[in-house]
C-alpha positions as CSV (number, residue, x, y, z in Angstrom):
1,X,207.2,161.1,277.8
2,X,210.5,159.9,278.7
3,X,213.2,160.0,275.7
4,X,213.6,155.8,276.1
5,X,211.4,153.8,273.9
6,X,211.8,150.5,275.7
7,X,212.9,148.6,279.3
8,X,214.1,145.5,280.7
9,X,213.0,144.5,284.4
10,X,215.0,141.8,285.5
11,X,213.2,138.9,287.8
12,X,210.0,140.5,287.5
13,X,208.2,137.8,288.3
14,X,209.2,135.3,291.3
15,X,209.8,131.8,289.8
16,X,206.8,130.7,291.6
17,X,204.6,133.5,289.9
18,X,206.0,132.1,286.7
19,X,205.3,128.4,287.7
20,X,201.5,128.9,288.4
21,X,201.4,131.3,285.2
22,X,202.3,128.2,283.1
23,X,199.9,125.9,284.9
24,X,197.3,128.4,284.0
25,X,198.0,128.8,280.3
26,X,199.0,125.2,279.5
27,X,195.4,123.6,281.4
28,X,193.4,125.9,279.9
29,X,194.8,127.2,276.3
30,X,193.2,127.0,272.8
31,X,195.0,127.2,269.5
32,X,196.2,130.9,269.3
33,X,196.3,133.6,266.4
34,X,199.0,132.7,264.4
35,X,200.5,129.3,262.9
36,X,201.8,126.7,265.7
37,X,200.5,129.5,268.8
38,X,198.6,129.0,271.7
39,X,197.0,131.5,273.9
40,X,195.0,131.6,276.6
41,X,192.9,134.9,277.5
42,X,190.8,136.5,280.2
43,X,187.4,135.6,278.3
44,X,188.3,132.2,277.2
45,X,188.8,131.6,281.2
46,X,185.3,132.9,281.8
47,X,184.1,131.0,278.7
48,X,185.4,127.9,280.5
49,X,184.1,128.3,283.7
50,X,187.5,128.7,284.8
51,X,187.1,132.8,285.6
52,X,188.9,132.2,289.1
53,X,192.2,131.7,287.3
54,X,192.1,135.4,286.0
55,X,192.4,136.1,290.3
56,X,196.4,135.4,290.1
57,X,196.8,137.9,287.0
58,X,195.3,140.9,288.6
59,X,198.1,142.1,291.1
60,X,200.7,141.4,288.2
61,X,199.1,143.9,285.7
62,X,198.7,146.5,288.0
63,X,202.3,146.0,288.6
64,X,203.0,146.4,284.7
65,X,200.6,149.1,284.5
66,X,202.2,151.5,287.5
67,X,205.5,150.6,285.8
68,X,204.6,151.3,282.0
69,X,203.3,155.1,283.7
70,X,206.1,155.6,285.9
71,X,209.1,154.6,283.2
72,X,207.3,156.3,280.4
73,X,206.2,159.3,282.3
74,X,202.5,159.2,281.4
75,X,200.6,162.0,282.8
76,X,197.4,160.0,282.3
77,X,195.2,157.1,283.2
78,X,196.4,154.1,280.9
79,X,193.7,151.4,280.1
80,X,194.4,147.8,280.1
81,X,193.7,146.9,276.5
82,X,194.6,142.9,276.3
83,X,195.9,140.5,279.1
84,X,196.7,137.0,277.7
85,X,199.1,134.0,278.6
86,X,200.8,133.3,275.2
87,X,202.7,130.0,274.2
88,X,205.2,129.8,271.1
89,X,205.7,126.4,270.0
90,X,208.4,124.6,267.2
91,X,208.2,126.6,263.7
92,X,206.2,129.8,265.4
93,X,208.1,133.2,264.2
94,X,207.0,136.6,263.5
95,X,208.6,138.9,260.9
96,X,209.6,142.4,261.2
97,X,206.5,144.5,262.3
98,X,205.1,147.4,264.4
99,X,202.5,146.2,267.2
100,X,200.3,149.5,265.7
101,X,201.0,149.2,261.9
102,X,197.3,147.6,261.4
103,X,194.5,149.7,261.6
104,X,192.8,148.2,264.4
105,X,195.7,148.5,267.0
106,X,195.9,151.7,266.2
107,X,194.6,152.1,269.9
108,X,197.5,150.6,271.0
109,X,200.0,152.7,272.8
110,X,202.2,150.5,275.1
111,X,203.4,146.7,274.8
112,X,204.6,144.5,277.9
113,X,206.5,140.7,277.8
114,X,206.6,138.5,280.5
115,X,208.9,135.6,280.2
116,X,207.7,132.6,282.0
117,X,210.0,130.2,281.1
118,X,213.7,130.6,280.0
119,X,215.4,130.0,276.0
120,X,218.3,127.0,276.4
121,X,216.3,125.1,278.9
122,X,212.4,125.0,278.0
123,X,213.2,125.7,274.5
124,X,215.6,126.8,271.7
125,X,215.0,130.0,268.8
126,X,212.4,132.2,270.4
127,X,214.6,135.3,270.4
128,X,213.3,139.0,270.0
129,X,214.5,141.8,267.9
130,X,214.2,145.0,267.8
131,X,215.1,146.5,264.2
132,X,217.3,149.3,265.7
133,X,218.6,150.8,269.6
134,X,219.7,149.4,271.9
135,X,219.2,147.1,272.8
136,X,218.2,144.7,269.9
137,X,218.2,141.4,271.0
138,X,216.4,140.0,273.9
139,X,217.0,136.9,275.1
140,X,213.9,135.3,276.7
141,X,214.5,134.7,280.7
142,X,211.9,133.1,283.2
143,X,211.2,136.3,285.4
144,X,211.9,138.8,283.0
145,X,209.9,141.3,281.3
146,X,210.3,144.2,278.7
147,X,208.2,147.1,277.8
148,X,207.9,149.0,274.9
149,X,205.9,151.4,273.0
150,X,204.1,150.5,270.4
151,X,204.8,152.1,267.5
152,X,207.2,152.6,264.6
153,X,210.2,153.1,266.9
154,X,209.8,149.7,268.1
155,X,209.3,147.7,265.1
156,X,210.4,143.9,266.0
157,X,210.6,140.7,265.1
158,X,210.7,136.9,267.1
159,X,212.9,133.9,265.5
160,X,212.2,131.1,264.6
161,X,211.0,128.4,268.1
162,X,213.1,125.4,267.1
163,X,212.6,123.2,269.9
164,X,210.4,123.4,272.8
165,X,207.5,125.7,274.0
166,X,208.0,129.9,274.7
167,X,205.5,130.7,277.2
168,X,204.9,134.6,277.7
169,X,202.5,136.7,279.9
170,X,201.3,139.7,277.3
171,X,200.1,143.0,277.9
172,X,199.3,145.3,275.4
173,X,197.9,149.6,277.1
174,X,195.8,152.0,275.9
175,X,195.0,155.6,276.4
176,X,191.6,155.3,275.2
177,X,189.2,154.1,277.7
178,X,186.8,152.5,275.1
179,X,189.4,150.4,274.8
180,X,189.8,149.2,278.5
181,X,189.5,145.5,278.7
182,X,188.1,145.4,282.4
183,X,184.7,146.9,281.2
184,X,184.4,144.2,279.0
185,X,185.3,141.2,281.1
186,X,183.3,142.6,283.7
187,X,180.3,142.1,281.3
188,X,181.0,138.8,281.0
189,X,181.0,137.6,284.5
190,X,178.0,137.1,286.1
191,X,177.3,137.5,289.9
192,X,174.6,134.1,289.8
193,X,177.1,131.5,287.8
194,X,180.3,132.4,289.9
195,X,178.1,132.2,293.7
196,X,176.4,128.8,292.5
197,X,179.4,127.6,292.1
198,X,180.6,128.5,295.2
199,X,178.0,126.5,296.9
200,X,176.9,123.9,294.6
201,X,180.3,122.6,294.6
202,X,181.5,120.4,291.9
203,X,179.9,123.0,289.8
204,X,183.2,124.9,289.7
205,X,184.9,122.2,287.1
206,X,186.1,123.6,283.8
207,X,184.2,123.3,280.7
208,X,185.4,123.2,277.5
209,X,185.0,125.2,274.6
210,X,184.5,124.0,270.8
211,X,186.2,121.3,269.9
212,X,187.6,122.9,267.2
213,X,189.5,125.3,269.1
214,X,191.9,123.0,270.5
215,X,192.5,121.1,267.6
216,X,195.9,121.8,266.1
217,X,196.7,122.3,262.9
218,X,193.5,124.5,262.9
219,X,193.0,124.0,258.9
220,X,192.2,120.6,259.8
221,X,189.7,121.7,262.7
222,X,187.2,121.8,260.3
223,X,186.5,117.7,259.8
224,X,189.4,116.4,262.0
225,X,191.0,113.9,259.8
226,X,194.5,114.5,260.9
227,X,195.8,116.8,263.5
228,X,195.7,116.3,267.3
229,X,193.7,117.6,270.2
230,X,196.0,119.8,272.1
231,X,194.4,118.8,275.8
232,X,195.3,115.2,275.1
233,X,198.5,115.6,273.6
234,X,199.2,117.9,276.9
235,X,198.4,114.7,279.0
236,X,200.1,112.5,276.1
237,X,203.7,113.9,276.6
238,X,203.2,113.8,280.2
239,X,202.9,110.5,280.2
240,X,198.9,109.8,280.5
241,X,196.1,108.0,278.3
242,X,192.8,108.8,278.4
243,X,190.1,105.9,278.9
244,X,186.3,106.0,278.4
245,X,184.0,103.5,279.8
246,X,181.7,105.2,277.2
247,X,181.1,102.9,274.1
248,X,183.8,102.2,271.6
249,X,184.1,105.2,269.6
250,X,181.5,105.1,266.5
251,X,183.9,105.9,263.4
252,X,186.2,107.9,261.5
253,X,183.3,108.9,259.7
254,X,182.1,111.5,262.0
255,X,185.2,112.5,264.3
256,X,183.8,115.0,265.5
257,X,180.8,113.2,267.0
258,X,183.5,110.8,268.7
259,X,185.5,114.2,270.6
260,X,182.2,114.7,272.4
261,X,183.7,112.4,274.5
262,X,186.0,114.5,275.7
263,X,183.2,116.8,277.1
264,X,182.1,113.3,279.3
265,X,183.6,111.7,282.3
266,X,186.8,109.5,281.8
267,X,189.3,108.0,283.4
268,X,193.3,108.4,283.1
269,X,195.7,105.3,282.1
270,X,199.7,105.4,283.4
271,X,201.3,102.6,281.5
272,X,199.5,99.5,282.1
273,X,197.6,100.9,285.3
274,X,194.0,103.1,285.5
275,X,193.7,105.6,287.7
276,X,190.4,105.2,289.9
277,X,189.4,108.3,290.0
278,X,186.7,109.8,287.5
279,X,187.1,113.3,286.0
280,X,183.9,115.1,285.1
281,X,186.0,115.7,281.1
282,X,189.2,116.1,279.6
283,X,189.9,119.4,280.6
284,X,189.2,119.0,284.5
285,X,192.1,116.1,283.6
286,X,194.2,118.2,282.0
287,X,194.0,120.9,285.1
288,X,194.5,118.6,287.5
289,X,198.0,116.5,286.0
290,X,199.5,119.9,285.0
291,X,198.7,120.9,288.6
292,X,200.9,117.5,290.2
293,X,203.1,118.6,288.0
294,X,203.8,122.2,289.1
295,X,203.5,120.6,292.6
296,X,205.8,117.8,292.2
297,X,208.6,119.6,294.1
298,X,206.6,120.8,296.9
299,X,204.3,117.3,297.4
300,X,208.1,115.0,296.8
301,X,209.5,116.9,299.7
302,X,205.6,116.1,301.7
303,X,206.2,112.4,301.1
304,X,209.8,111.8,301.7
305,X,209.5,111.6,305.0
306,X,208.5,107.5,305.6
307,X,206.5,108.6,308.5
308,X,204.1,111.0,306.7
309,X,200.1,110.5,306.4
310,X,198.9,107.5,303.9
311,X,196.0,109.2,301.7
312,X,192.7,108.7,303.0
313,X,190.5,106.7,302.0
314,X,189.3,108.7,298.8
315,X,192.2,108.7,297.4
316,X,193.3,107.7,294.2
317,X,194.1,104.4,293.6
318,X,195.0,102.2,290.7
319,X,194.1,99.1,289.1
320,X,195.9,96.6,285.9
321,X,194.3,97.7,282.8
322,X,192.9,94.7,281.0
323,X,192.9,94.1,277.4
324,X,189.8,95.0,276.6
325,X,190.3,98.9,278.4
326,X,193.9,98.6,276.5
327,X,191.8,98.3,273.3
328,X,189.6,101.2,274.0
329,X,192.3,103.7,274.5
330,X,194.0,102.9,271.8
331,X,190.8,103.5,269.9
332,X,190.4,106.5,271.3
333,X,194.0,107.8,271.0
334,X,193.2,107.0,267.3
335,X,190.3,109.3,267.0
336,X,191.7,112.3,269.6
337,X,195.3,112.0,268.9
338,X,195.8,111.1,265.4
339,X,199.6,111.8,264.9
340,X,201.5,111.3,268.4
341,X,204.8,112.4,266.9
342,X,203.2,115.4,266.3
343,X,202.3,115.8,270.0
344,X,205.9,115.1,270.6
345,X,207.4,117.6,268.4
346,X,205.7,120.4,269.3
347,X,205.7,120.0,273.4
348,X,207.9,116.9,274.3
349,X,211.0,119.7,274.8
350,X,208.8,121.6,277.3
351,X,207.3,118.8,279.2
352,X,211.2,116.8,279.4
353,X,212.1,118.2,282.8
354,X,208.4,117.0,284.3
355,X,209.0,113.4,284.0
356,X,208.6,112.5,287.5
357,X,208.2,108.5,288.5
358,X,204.2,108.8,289.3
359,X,203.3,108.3,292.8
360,X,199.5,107.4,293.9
361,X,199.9,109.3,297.2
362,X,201.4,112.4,295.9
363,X,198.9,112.7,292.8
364,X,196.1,111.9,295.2
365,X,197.6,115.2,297.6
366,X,197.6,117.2,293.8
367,X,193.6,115.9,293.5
368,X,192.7,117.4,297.1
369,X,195.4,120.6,296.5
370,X,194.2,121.8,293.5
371,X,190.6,121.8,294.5
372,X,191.6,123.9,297.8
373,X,193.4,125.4,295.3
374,X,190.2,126.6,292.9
375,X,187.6,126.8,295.6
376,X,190.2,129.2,297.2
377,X,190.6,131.5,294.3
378,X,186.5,131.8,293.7
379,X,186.1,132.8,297.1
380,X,188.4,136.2,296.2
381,X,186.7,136.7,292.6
382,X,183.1,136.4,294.6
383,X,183.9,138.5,297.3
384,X,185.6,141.1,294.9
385,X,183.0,141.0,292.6
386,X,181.0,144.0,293.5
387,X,184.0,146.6,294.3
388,X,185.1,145.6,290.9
389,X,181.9,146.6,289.5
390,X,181.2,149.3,291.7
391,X,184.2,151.2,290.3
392,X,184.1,149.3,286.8
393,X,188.1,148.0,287.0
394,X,189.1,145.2,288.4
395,X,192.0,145.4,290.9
396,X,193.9,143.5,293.8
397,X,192.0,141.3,295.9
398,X,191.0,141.4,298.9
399,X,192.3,138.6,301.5
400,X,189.3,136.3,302.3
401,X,191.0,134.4,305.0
């Protein structure tokens, strides 16, 4: 094994790898491992009938992988041991530690960090230390990654996030095969849900987990008296309401009974307007506005030209709310999203540079986009599918154009 204990790769990732990274991890993530954390893993993507999303991870860890073997001189196979898109948000820190100094990552022999977004423009604190070499501070770039082993020469540490969210892509190897993630993702997916919803389409939508694993702070997941749901503060700080034509919202006497209506179709408020369209829950919502927004650039440029397409006729459109709809999402805010500046504290920093005037024909393109977008990525998990378990690892796709 080589002599150096650690590495920095600068621009690992494209921008655009780090784009749809972060559109991943903030539609889809739960409330993560330690105080003010959010994460979003391979199994919690499958749990969510969202498994397609894993399809833009694979190439990037066989990258990391080749590159962890290569710089560190292994003369064996290393075994993916954890993949997982990892968010930091205000008053997250870690103290001083070792990534194997508990007994069960003892297993653990190398450590990867993906940056996805950059410190001094998506958020402020967030820095990582290493105790001692060189070198000992890394400042978090959108691109970069560093690898490390994972042991008592590396022990670290992250400050303090003051502002703002730190998004990561993190990969922690293994020598020891029992250890190898792949085996046990490849359990999980199932041949029979993925082809039905190939071609029983809408089937693909996401589902949500438990309620309580989106509700932040997590002590408070428990009865949901205060706190907020993290998928509506997501749509919150972009901008967005969420509207039920459901009945009013029973009472604060059994919250949890009224976030079941998250898991039901609902409609999305802008200001005084309603959008037409219906969205089969909160988190198909959620995937679709964070997808507009990490299109925004790209459909802007599609509609600047005065002469380009009007929508078609399924498009979304929009109508004035009325007082009575005003009513019920404000009801509903009060059950889902009980402390607003809390939303805003903890994401308003990382959602600042997406506040984009709302266009009706853009979002509509984002609507069609993002389902070409999923359908397109279950046809490569399908049609991989049985190489991956033929040879029990999962690897780069095959092109199903």
């Amino acid at each position: 094994m080589a002599e150096d204990r650690r590495l920095i790769l600068r621009n690992f990732l494209s921008p655009d790898v780090c784009k749809e990274l972060e559109f991943i991890h903030k539609s889809c993530c739960t409330v993560g491992y330690r105080p003010n954390v959010f994460s979003t893993t391979l199994p919690l993507l499958i749990a969510t009938n969202s498994a397609h999303l894993i399809v833009p991870l694979v190439p990037i860890r066989e990258r990391l992988k080749e590159k962890v073997e290569e710089y560190f001189g292994c003369e064996y196979e290393l075994f993916v041991e954890f993949t997982g898109l990892i968010s930091w948000c205000k008053g997250a820190s870690i103290g001083w530690h070792s990534d194997d100094n508990r007994d069960y990552l003892k297993q653990r022999d190398f450590a990867v960090v993906c940056y996805l977004n950059s410190h001094g423009v998506d958020f402020n604190g967030g820095l990582f230390h290493f105790q001692d070499g060189e070198p000992s501070t890394v400042v978090p770039m959108a691109g970069d990654a560093i690898m490390y082993t994972a042991d008592n020469k590396n022990i670290h540490s992250v400050s303090e996030i003051s502002e703002g969210e730190r998004i990561t892509l993190s990969l922690w190897f293994s020598r020891d095969s029992a250890h190898d993630e792949d085996a046990k993702i490849l359990s999980s997916l199932c041949d029979h849900s993925l082809n039905s919803s190939i071609s029983m389409s809408p089937s693909y939508f996401p589902m949500l987990a438990p309620h309580n694993m989106y509700w932040f702070p997590p002590e408070e997941a428990s009865k949901f008296q205060s706190g907020i749901d993290i998928c509506s503060a997501r749509l919150h700080v972009l901008g967005f309401d969420i509207y039920s034509s459901n009945e009013e919202p029973c009472s604060t006497m059994d919250a949890s009974n009224d976030l079941k209506l998250l898991n039901e179709p609902l409609h999305l408020a802008r200001g005084d307007k309603l959008l037409s369209l219906e969205f089969v829950n909160i988190l198909h919502a959620l995937q679709v506005v964070q997808f507009y927004y990490w299109k925004a650039p790209e459909l802007k440029k599609l509609y600047a030209d005065a002469a380009s397409p009007e929508p078609n006729e399924s498009s979304v459109k929009v109508t004035q709310l009325s007082e009575v709809q005003r009513g019920k999402i404000n009801s509903l805010k009060g059950m889902i999203l009980k402390d607003c500046n809390l939303a805003e504290n903890l994401l308003a920093k990382a959602s600042k540079g997406l506040q984009i005037s709302f266009d009706c024909r853009s979002f509509s393109a984002a609507v069609a986009k993002w389902e070409a977008y999923t359908y397109t990525l279950l046809k490569e998990i399908v049609t991989n599918l049985p190489q991956w378990r033929r040879h029990g690892s999962i690897f780069s796709m095959v092109s199903t154009d």
